[in-house]
C-alpha positions in Angstrom: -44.3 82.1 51.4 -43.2 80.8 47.7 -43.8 83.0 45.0 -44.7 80.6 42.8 -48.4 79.6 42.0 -49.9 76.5 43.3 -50.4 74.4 40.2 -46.5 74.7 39.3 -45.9 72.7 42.9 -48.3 69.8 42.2 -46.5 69.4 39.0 -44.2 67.1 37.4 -42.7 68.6 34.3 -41.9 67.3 31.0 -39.2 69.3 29.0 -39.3 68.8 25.1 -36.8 70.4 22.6 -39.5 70.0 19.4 -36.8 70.9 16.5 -35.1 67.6 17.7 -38.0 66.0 19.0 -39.7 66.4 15.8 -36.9 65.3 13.9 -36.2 68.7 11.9 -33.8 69.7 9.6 -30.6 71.7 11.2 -31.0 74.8 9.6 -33.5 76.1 7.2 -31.2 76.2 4.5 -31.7 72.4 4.8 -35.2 72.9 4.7 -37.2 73.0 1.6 -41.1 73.6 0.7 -43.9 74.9 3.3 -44.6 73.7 6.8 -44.2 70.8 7.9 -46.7 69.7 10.9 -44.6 68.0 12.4 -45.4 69.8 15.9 -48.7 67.4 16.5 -46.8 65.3 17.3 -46.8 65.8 20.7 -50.7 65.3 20.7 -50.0 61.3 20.2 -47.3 61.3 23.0 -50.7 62.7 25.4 -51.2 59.1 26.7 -47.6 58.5 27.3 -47.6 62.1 29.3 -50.5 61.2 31.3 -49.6 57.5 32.2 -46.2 59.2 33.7 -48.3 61.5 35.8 -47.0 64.3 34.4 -48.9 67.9 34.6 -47.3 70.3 32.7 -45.0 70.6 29.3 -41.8 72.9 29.1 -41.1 73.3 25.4 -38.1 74.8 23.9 -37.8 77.6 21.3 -40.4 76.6 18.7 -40.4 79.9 16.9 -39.2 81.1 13.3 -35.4 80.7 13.3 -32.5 79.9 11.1 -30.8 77.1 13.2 -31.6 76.0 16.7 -34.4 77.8 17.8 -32.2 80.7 20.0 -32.0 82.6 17.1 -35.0 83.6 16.9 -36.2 85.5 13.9 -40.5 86.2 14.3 -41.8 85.9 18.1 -45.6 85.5 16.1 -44.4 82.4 13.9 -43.9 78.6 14.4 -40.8 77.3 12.6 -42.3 76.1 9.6 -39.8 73.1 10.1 -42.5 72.3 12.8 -46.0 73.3 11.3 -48.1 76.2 11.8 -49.4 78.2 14.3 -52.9 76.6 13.5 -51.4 73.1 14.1 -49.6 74.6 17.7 -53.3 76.0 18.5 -53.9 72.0 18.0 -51.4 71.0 20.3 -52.6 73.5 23.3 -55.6 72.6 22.9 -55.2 69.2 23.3 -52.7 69.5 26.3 -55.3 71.6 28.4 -57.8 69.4 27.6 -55.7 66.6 29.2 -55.3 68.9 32.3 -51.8 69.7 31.0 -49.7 73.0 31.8 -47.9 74.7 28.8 -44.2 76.5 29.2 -42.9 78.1 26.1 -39.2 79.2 26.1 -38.6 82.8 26.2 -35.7 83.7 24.2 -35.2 87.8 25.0 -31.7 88.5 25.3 -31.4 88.3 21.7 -32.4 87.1 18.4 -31.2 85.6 15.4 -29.4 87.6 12.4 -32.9 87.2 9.9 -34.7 89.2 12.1 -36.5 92.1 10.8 -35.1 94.3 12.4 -31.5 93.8 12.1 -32.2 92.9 8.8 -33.1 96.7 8.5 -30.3 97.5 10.0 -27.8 95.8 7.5 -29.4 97.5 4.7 -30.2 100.8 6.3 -27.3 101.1 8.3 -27.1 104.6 10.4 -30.6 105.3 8.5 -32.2 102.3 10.1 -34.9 103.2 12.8 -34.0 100.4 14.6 -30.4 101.0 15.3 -31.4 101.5 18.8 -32.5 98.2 19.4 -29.7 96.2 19.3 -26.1 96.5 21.9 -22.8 97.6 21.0 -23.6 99.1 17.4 -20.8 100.6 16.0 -20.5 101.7 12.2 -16.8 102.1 12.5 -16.1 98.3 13.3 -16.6 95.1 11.6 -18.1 91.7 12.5 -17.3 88.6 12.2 -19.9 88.3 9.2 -18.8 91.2 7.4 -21.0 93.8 8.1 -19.8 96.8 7.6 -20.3 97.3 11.6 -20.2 95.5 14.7 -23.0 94.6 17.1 -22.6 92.7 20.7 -23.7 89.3 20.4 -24.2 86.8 23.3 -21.4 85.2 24.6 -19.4 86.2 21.5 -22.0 84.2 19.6 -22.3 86.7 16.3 -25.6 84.8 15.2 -27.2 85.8 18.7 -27.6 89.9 18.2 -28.0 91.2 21.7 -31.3 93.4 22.0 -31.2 96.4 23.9 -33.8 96.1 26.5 -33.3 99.1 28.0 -35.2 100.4 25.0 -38.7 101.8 25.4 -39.6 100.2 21.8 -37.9 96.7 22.7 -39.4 96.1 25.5 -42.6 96.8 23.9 -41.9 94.9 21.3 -41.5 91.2 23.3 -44.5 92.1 25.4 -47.1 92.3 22.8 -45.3 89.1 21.8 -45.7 87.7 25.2 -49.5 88.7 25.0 -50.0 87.0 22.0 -49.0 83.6 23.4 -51.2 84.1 26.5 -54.6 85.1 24.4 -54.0 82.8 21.4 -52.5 79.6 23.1 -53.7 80.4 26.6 -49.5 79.6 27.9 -49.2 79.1 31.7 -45.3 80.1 31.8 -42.4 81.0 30.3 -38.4 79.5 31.0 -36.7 82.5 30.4 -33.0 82.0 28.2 -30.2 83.3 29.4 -31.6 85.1 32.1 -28.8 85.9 33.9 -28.1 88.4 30.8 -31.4 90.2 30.8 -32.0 93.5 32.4 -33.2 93.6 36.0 -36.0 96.3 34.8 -36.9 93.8 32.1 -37.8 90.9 34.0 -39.8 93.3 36.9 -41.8 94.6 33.9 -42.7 90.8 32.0 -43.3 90.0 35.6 -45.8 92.8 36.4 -47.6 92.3 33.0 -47.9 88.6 32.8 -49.5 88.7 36.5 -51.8 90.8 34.8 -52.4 89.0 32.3 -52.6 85.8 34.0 -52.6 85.6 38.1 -51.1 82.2 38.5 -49.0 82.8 35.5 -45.2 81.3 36.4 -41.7 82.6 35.4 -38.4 80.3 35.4 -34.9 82.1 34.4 -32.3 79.8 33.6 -29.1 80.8 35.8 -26.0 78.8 36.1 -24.0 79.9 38.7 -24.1 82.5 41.2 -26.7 83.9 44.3 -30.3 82.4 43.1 -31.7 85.6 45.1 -30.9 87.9 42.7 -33.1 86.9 40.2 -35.7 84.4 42.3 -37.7 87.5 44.1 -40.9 88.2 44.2 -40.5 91.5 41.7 -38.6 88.8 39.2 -39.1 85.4 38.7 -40.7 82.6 40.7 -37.8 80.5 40.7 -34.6 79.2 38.3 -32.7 76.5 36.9 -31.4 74.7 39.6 -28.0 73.1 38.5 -26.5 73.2 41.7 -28.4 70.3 43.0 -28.3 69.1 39.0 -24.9 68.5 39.7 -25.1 67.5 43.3 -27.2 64.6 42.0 -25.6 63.2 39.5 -22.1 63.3 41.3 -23.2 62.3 44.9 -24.1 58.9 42.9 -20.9 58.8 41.3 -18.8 59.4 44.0 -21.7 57.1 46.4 -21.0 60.4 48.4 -24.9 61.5 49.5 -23.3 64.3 51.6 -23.0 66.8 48.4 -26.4 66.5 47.5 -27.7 66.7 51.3 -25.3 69.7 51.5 -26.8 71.3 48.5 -30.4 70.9 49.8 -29.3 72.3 53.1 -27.8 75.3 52.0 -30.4 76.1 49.5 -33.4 75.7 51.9 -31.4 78.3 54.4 -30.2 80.7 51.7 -33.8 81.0 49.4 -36.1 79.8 52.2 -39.6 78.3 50.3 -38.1 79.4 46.3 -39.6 76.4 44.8 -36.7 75.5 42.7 -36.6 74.1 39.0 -34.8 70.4 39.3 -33.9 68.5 36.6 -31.2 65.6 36.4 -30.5 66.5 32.3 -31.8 69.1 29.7 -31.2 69.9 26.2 -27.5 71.8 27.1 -26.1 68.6 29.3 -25.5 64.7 28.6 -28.3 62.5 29.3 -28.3 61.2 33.3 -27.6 57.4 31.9 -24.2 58.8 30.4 -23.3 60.9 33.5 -23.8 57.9 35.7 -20.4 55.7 36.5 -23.2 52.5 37.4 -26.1 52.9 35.3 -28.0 50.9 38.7 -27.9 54.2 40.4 -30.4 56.1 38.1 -33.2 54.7 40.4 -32.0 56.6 43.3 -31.2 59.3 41.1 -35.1 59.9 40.4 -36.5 59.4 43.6 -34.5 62.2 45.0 -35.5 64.5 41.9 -38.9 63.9 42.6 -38.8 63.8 46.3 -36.5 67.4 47.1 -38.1 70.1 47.4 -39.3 71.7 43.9 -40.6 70.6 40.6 -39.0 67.8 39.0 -38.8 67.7 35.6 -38.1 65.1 32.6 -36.0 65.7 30.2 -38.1 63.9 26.9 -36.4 60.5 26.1 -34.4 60.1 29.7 -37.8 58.6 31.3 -36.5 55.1 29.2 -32.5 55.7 30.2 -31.3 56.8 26.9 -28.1 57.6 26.8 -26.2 61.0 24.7 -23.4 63.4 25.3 -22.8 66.6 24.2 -20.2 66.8 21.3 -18.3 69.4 19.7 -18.9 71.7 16.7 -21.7 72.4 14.9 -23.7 69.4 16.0 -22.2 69.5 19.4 -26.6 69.0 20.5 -27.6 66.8 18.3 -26.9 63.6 20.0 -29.1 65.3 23.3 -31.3 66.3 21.3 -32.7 63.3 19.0 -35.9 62.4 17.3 -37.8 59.9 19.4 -40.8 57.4 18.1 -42.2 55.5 20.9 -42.6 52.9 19.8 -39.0 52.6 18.5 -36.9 53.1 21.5 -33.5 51.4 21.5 -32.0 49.8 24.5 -35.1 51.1 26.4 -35.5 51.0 30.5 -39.0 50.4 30.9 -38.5 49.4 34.7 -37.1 53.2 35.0 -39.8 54.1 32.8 -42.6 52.0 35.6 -40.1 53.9 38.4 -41.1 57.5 37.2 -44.0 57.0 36.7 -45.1 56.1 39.7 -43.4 58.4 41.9 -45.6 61.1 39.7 -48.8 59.1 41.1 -47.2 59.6 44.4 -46.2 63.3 44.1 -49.3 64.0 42.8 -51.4 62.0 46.2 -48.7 63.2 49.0 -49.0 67.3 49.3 -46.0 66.5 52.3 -43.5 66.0 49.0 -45.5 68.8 47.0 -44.5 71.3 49.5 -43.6 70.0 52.6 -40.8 70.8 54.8 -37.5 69.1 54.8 -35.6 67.2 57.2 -32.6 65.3 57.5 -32.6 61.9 59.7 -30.0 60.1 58.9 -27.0 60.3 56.5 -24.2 58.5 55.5 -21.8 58.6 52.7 -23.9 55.5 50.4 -27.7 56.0 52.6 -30.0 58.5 52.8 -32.8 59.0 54.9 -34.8 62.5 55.3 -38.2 63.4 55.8 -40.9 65.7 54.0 -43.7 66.8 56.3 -47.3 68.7 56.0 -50.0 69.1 58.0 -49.4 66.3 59.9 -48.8 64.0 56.8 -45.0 62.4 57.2 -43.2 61.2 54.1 -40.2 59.4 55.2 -37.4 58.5 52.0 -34.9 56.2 52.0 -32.1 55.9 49.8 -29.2 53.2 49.3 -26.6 52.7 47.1 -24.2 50.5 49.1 -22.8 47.1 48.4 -25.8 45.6 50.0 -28.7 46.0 51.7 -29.5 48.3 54.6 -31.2 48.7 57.8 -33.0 52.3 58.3 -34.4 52.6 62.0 -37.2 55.0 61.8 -38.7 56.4 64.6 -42.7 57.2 64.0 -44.1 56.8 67.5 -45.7 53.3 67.3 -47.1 54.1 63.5 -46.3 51.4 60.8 -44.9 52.1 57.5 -46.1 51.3 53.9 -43.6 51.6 50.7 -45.5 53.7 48.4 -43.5 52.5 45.5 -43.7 48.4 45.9 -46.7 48.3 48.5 -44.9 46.6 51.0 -45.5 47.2 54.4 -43.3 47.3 57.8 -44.8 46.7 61.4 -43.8 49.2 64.2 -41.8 47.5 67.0 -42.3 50.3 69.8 -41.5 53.8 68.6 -40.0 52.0 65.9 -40.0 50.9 62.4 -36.9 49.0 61.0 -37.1 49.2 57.2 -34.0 47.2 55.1 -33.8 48.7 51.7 -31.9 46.7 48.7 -28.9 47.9 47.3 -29.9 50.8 44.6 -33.2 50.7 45.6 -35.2 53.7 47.3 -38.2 53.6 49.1 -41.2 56.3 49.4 -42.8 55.4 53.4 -45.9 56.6 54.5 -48.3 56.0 57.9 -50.3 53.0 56.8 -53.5 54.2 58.1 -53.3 57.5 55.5 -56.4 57.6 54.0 -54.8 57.8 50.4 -53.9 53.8 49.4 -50.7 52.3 48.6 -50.2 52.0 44.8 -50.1 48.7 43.3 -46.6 47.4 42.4 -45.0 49.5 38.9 -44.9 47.6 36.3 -41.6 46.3 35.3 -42.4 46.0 31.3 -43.8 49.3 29.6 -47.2 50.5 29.0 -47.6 50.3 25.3 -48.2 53.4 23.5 -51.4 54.5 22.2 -52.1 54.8 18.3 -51.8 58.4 17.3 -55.4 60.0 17.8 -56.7 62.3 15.4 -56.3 66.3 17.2 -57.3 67.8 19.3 -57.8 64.5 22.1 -61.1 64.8 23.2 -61.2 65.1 27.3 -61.3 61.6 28.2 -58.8 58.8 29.4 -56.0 58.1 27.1 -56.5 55.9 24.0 -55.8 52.0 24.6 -53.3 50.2 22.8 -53.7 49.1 19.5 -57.4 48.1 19.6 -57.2 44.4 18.3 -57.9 42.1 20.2 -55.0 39.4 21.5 -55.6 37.0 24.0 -53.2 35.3 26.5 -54.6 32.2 28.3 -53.2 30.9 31.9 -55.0 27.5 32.9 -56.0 27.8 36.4 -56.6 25.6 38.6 -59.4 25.0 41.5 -56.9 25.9 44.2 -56.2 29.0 43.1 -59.7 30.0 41.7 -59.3 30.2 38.4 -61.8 29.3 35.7 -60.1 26.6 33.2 -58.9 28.4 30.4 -60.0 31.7 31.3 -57.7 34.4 29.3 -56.5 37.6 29.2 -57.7 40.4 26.6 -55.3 42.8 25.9 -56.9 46.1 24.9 -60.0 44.8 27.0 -62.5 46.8 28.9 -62.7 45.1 32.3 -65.4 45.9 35.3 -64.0 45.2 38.9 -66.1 43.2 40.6 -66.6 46.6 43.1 -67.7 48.6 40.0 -64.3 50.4 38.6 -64.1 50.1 35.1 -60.1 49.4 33.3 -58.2 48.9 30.3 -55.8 46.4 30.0 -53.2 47.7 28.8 -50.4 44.9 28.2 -48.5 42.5 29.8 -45.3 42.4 31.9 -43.0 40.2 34.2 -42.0 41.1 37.7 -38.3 42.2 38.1 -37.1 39.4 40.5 -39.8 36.4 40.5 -40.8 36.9 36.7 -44.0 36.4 37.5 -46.7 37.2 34.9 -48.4 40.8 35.7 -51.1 42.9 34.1 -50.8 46.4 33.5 -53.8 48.2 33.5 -55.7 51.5 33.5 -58.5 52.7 35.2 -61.0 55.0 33.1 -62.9 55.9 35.7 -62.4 59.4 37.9 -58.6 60.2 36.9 -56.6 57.7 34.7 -54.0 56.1 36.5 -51.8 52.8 35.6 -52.3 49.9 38.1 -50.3 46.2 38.1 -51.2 43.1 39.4 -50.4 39.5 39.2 -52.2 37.9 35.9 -53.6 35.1 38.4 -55.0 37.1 41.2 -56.4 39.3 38.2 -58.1 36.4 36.5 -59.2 34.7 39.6 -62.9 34.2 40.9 -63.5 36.6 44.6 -65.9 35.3 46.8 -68.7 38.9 47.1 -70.5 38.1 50.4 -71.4 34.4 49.0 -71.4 34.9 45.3 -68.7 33.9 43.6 -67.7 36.3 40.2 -64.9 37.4 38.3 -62.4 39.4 39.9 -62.7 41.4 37.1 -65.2 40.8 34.7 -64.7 40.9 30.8 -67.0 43.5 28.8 -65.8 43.9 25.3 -63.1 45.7 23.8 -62.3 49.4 24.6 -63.6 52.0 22.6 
């Protein structure tokens, strides 16, 4: 049985690095005056969050430091280059209120050279009452920063003291910390730094008193290399950092090689059993997937496996629109991984991957087989990929293809037809069979027609438009509408096709379906291949969730059992 609690495997997770995100200064020293609260600004990216399905937030460091956030120098403090921790209270509050998870970044292995108590120690020196608390100390040395006495630092990294956490005081020290964050922001989880470096005893202890805390409370370490088991327990944490299959993803793509990646799930699954891994395609330490990739038309594939293995996917903040950065060298190695975003200022932006993500979150979030299912290969080959996740009787079959052209999968479902969760198309059984041809760079998402749960309308191809920023905290309702004036997009109709002469289009219009659902319209896009007009729209009704469908067919009159109304039905403009 997976450690990890059940909200963490219905999730889809959004990682944020908020000193870039927020567009901060590089070091304090660059930073002048009080806070800034720059941090709320992740209440106006809410409706962006939510039409991408996603359920939880991973934020990097966002506490008091002189640099980049890992050296941290006051556990209890946001960076002022961000706000305060009145405007983070803001930004939780608005989060849960959306139904949004919150992961902070635990940074224990060390902390940054203004903390207060290695500041002590530099003026105290062998008088300091804190000289325990720190590795290596040694008053007949020097550092690299002149000291007057050497200290360990990570990775030889003299702005990252090492803490002793072997130390009674320590230890005590980061757990009324830790409890601080749960009682004042209410935190569902912490991504542990460096975890590899911490002491074993450590972790057991956070893990013990966070449980207490919290029951479903969840624990990521961030390991590298080596034997997941050692840290992935269920006296330690729930699960790590997978970069294994981080790099089996990326590089079976490259090399159009899908054995790696299969390999890698393989092994995994019979070496850690049900550890519901941490999966992730880029992060704030690696170049963005669009610069990893050899052919850019691969990153399709590329996130229908993340979100289809087994574990949490998660989104590295930016990558969902295929922006490109690599890591660099020097002091602002990061920075070009690490950038400050606007939404609606996006250059060179992929809103079809954008329309791809988000809905395989819809469809990870209706399909418990590829929540938690069980895996099973069906058919591999060096440029196709076909395995199967299963639960409680519900089969979800995927199919991947990057060859030269398209491809024939023969799927054998004992007489039940097929529907493509992702384009809505749908394949007819042939005896115990089901031939489905994929497109080249295209992956499909196949279910049993007859599941109760309906197939999604087609993605849209253009992006949903951002909403203006709300005021905080975002009250618990569907996300905000697009800029609320009204514009208006005729298409004449004609009788054939049932559409009222000059009836038009209202963007930012509250629409009733003709069955009694209530929408938002959103914007409008064009299909990928036929270029065909389509609306994208929301429904405000029960969960949001972001629908498309042809502007005709959504403008069109519907014969209801012999009277004949608006498809959907124009009722003024959203509030």
């Amino acid at each position: 049985m997976s450690n990890s609690p059940e909200w963490i495997k219905k999730s889809a997770v959004y990682h944020i690095y908020p000193l870039g995100f927020c567009g901060c200064e590089r070091t304090r020293e660059e930073f002048t005056g009080g806070p800034v609260h720059r941090i709320k600004k992740i209440i106006q990216w809410i409706p962006h969050l939510k039409s991408m399905n996603i359920n939880a937030v991973y934020l990097g460091p966002i506490f008091e430091s002189a640099a980049h956030g890992y050296d941290t120098s006051d556990y209890t403090k946001i960076d002022e280059r961000l706000g305060t921790n009145e405007d983070f209270t803001e930004v939780c509050e608005a989060l849960h209120k959306n139904g949004i998870r919150i992961i902070l970044d635990g940074v224990f292995n060390h902390v940054g050279r203004e903390h207060f108590a290695f500041l002590d120690v530099k003026q105290n020196r062998e008088r300091s009452r804190y000289c325990g608390w720190f590795c290596g100390l040694n008053f007949g040395g020097n550092s690299a920063y002149n000291d007057g006495f050497w200290y360990e630092g990570w990775n030889n990294c003299y702005d990252l003291v090492k803490l002793n956490l072997r130390n009674g005081e320590v230890v005590d020290y980061l757990l009324n910390a830790v409890k601080m964050w749960i009682e004042k922001w209410d935190i569902d989880g912490i991504r542990f730094d460096a975890a590899d470096c911490l002491d074993p005893e450590f972790i057991k202890r956070i893990h013990s008193f966070t449980r207490s805390m919290k029951p479903d409370f969840w624990l990521m370490g961030e390991i590298i290399h080596g034997d997941y088991r050692r840290w992935a327990n269920p006296e330690m944490f729930d699960c790590v950092t997978n970069y294994q299959c981080y790099k089996g993803i990326y590089s079976s793509h490259n090399d159009r090689n899908y054995f790696e990646i299969a390999h890698s799930i393989e092994y995994q699954l019979g070496q850690y059993g049900d550890t519901y891994m941490y999966n992730f395609v880029d992060n704030h330490d690696v170049a963005r997937l669009a610069s990893q990739l050899t052919d850019y038309d691969r990153i399709y594939c590329c996130y229908t496996l993340l979100y289809t293995m087994y574990g949490v996917p998660s989104v590295y903040y930016g990558s969902e629109f295929g922006i490109r950065g690599t890591k660099g060298r020097g002091a602002d190695a990061d920075m070009a991984i690490r950038p400050c975003l606007e939404l609606d200022d996006i250059p060179g932006r992929d809103d079809r991957l954008l329309a791809h993500i988000s809905a395989l979150g819809a469809i990870r979030n209706e399909l418990p087989a590829i929540q938690s299912g069980s895996y099973k290969k069906l058919e591999l080959k060096n440029q196709t990929f076909l395995y199967q996740r299963e639960k409680d009787g519900q089969v979800v079959y995927i199919a991947l293809n990057i060859s030269d052209g398209d491809y024939t999968f023969n799927i054998q479902t004992g007489g039940k037809s097929l529907a493509d969760r992702l384009s809505g198309r749908h394949f007819a059984a042939s005896g115990n069979c089901v031939s489905v041809t994929v497109p080249k760079n295209h992956s499909m998402v196949l279910v049993d027609e007859n599941l109760a749960a309906p197939v999604p309308e087609k993605p849209a191809a253009e992006p949903v438009k951002p909403a203006e920023p709300a005021p905080a905290p975002v009250p618990e309702k569907a996300p905000e509408a697009p800029a609320p004036e009204q514009k208006t997009e005729a298409l004449k109709g004609t009788p054939s096709a049932g559409i009222p002469e000059g009836r038009s289009i209202v963007i930012g219009g509250h629409y009733k379906h003709f069955k009694g659902g209530d929408y938002v319209v959103l914007n409008l896009a064009y299909d990928h291949e036929t270029m065909e007009k389509q609306v994208v729209y929301m429904q405000i009704y029960d969960k949001p969730r972001v629908w498309v469908r042809p502007l005709s067919m959504f403008l069109e009159d519907v014969n209801d059992h012999g009277n004949i109304k608006p498809r959907f039905e124009f009722i003024g403009m959203a509030e």
